[in-house]
N, C-alpha and C positions, 0 to 999 in steps of 0.2 A: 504494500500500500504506500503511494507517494502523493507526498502532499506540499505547497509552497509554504505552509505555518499550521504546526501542530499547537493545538495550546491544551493543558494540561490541568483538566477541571472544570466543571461545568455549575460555578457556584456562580453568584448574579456578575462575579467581576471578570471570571472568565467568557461568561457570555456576552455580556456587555461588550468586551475586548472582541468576541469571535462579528460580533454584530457590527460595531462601528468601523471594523477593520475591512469587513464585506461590504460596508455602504461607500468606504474611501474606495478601494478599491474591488470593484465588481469580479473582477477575472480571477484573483485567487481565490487558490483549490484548498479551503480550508477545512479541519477536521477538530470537532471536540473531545477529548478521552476522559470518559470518566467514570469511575469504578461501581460506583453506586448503581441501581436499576431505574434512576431516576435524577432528576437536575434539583439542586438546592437543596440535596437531603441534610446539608451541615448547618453550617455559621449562617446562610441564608433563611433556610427554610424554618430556624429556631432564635431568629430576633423577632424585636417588641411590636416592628410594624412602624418605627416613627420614622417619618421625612425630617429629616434635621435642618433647621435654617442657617447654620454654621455659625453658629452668635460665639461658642467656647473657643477656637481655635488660632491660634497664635495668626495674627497677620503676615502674609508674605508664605506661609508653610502652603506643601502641598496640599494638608488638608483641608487650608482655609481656601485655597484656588479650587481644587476639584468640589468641595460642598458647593459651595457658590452658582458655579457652571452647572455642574450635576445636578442640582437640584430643579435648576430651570429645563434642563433635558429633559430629569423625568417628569415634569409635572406635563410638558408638551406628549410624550411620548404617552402616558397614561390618558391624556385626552383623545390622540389618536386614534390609540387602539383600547379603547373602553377599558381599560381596567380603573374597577372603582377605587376614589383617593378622595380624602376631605381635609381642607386647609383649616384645623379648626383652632391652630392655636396653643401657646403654654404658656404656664408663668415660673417663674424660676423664683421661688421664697427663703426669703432671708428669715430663719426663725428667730436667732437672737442678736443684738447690738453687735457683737463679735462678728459677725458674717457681713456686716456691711461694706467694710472694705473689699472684698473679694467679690461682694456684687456688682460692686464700681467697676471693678476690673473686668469683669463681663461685659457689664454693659456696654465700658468702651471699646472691646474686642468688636462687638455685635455690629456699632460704629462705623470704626476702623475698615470694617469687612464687609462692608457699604448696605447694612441691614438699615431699611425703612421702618418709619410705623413705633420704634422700639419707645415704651411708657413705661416707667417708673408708679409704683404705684403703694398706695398708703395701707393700712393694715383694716379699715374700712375696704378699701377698694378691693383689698383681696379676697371680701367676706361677700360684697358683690356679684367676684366672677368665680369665688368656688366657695361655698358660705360655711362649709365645715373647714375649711385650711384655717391653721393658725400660723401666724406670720407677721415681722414686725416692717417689713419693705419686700417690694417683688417688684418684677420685670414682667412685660408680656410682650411674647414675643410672635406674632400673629403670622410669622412665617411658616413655621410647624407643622405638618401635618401627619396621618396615617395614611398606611396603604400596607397591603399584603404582598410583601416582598417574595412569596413564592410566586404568586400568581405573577408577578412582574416577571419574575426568570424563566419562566413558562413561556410567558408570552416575548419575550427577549428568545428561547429556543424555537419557538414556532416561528417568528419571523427571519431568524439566522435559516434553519432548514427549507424554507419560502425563498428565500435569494438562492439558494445552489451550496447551502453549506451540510455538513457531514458533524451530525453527533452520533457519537457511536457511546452506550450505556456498557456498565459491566465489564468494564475494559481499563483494566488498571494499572500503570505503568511498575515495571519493575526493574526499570534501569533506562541510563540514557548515555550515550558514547557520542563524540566528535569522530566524521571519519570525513577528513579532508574539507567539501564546502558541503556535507551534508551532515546530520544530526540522524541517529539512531538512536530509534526509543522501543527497547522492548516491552510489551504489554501481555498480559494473559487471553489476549487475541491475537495475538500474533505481531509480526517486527509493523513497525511504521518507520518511514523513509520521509525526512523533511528535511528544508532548508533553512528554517527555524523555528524554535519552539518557545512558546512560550506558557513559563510557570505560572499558575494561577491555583496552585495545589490548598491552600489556606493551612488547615492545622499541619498539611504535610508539606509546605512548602519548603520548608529548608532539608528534610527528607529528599524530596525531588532537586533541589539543588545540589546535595551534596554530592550525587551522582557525578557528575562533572565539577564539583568544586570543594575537594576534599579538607580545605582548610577552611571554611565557611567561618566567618565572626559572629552570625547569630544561629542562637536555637528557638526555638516556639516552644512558648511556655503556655500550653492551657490555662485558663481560670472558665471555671462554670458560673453561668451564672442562675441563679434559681428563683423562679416566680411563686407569689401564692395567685390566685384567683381570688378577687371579690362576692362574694356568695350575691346571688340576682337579687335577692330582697333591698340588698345593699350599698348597687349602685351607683343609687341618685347622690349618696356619698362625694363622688367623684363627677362633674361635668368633661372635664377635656384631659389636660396633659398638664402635672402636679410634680416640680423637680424642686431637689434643695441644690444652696451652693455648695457646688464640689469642691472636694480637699485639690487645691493647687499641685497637692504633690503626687498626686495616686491618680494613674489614668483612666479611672473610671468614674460614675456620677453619681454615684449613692443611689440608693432605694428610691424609689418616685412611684409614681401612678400613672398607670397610661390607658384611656381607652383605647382598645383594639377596631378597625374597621369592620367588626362583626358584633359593634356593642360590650364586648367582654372589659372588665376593667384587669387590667393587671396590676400586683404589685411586688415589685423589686425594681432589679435585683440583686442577690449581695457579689459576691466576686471572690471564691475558693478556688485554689490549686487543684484543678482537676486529676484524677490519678490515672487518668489514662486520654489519650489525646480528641478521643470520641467517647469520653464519659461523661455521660448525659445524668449518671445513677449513681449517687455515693458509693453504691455498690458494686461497680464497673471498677475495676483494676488492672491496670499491665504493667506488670514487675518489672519490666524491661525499659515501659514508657518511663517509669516512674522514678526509675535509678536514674534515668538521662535527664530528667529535670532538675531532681537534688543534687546530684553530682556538678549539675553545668555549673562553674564560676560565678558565671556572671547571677545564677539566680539565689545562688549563697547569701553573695552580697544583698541581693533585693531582701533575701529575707529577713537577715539584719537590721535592713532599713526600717524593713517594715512591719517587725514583727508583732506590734503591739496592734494593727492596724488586722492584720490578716488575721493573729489570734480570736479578736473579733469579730472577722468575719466566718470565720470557723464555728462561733460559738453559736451564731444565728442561725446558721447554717442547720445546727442539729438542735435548737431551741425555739420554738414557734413562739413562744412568748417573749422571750430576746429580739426574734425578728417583728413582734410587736410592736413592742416598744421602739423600734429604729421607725417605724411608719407611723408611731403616733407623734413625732415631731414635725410632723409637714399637720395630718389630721386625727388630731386628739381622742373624735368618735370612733378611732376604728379598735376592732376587737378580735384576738386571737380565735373566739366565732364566726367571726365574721370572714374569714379567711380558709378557702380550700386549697391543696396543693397543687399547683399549678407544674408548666412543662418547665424546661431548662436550656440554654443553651452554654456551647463551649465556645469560648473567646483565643483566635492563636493570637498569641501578645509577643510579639518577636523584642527577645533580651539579647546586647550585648554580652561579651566575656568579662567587660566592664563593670557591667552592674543596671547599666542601665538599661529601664523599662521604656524601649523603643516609641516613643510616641505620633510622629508621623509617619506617614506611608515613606514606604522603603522598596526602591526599585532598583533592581541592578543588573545590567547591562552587557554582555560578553558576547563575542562574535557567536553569531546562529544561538543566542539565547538570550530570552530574558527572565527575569524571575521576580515575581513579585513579591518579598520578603516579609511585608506589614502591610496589612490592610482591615484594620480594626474599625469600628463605629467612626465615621458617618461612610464606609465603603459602601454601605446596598445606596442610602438616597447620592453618592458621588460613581456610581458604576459607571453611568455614561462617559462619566468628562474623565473617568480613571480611562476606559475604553479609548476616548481619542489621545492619551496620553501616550498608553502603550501602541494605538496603532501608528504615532507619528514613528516612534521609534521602530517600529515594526518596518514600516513602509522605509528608512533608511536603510534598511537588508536586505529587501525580498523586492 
């Protein structure tokens, strides 16, 4: 089987990439590989659902470019092709005195990263627009929305295989060699022949790099993240999209609330070392995965950093009334009753050897390859603009 670009994984950023790469260029013979019986069964098909407005992310980073672009992609691309999406909006609350400087810092990110519309709003006004939150300042940030990110990948493969493209299911690489100006990638379907390939593996991606790049500087480090569900009596609790200020130093956003595009509210979620790299189940373990995360250097040090933070997270993790209490500082009413346990997903969080927890997208570039190393939250609502990212650099090879 020969093809002008293989790419490796059919989660929204791979197809995004296989899509926008067919719409630049019509004539390549492009192929998707992915192991799964199905597209978006990982990191895609197990987020909260939210279109992010890019308001968190450092000015000038690739995250705050591709949120930006991508997000205008897909809201265009969702109009096109019907898939249902509603701009409904979030507030970001400041619960106590201490949190307001880090609001400020938001809000000027949001700014900065040329978001419209962006209100500051009084502790009245937050009882207005979500009347159970407690809160002593908040942001509303009206760019926000939901959408079902599988149905998007869906609909992103149904229109990649409608141009002339090739997804091939169940087909999982297990090796990949340079031979002269072609790439060989052995799969459990058999050899594939390209001229390049590109990485879009998520929790395996530095896996599938390592194949051709055996000194690699980063490892994927799981964190699960874990939801409760709102019980339906319960609700009207929640009107839209309900976030605290995140800790500056941990790349995640704390527990929040989120209506789903199907009415569901959820709430999380926390952010545990997963023990195996598709552990969805506290109970899911690979002794093998799990040596290569403790063992990595680089996430010694993270643990170090972090350890009073993580232990915390851990504890909620297996205490429903701990993870109570972390949700009754946005709203007070809610009740470990109130709460069923909800799905989860796995975050690949790409660490240095250094220590550090990788925080923007990380691409990196070698003749007949590329590989995309980090692509954490806001990657599903920045797929498109990550797509014409990878396909400019695509299009300088092929």
């Amino acid at each position: 089987m020969k093809y002008d670009v293989a790419i490796v994984g059919a989660g929204i950023v791979g197809l995004a990439t296989a899509l926008q790469l067919k719409k630049q260029k019509p004539e390549l013979n492009i192929v998707v590989l992915e192991k799964e019986n199905r597209v978006a069964a990982h990191q895609t098909g197990n987020n909260s659902g939210v279109i992010h407005s890019g308001i968190y992310y450092k000015p000038g980073s690739l995250k705050a470019k591709n949120c930006m672009d991508g997000y205008h992609l897909l809201i265009e691309f969702c109009k096109t092709h019907n898939v249902p999406f509603e701009l409904c909006g979030k507030i970001i609350v400041a619960t106590s005195e201490s949190e307001l400087g880090a609001l400020d810092n938001i809000y000027q990110r949001g700014v900065e990263n040329g978001l419209t519309g962006l209100k500051y709003i009084d502790r009245d006004e937050i009882r207005a627009l979500e009347p159970h939150t407690a809160g002593v300042r908040g942001i509303v940030v009206p760019q926000t929305g939901i959408v079902d990110y599988k149905v998007v990948a869906e609909t992103y493969a149904e229109v990649f295989r409608q141009s002339g493209g090739v997804l091939k299911l169940n087909t999982k690489v297990t090796g990949v060699k340079s031979a002269g100006e072609k790439i060989m990638i052995r799969t459990s379907s058999g050899d594939v022949e390209t001229r390049l390939v590109i990485n879009c593996a998520g929790l395996y991606c530095d896996k599938v790099a390592a194949f051709t790049i055996p000194d690699l500087q980063v490892r994927i480090i799981p964190f699960r993240g874990e939801y409760y569900t709102v019980k339906k009596e319960k609700r009207n609790l929640v009107k839209n999209l309900i976030y605290p200020v995140p800790d500056p130093n941990f790349p995640f956003l704390g527990v929040h609330f989120t209506r789903r595009i199907d009415g569901e509210i959820e709430a999380g979620p926390n952010a545990v070392l997963a023990f195996q790299r598709e552990g969805y189940k506290k109970s899911q373990i690979n002794i093998a995965e799990l040596f290569e995360s403790l063992t990595w250097g680089g996430f010694i040090q993270v643990a170090r950093k972090y350890w009073r933070t993580g232990f915390g997270e851990f504890y909620r993790s297996f205490s429903k009334p701990a993870f109570t209490h972390a949700l009754q500082k946005l709203l007070p009413e809610i009740q470990a009753s109130d709460l069923v346990k909800g799905g989860a997903g796995v975050r690949a969080q790409a660490c240095d050897r250094q220590g550090g927890l990788i925080d923007d997208f990380y691409i990196k570039e070698l003749p007949g390859q590329i590989h995309v190393l980090n692509a954490p939250s806001p990657a599903a609502t920045s797929s498109l603009a990550i797509g014409n990212t990878i396909a400019d650099l695509a299009l300088n090879q092929v």
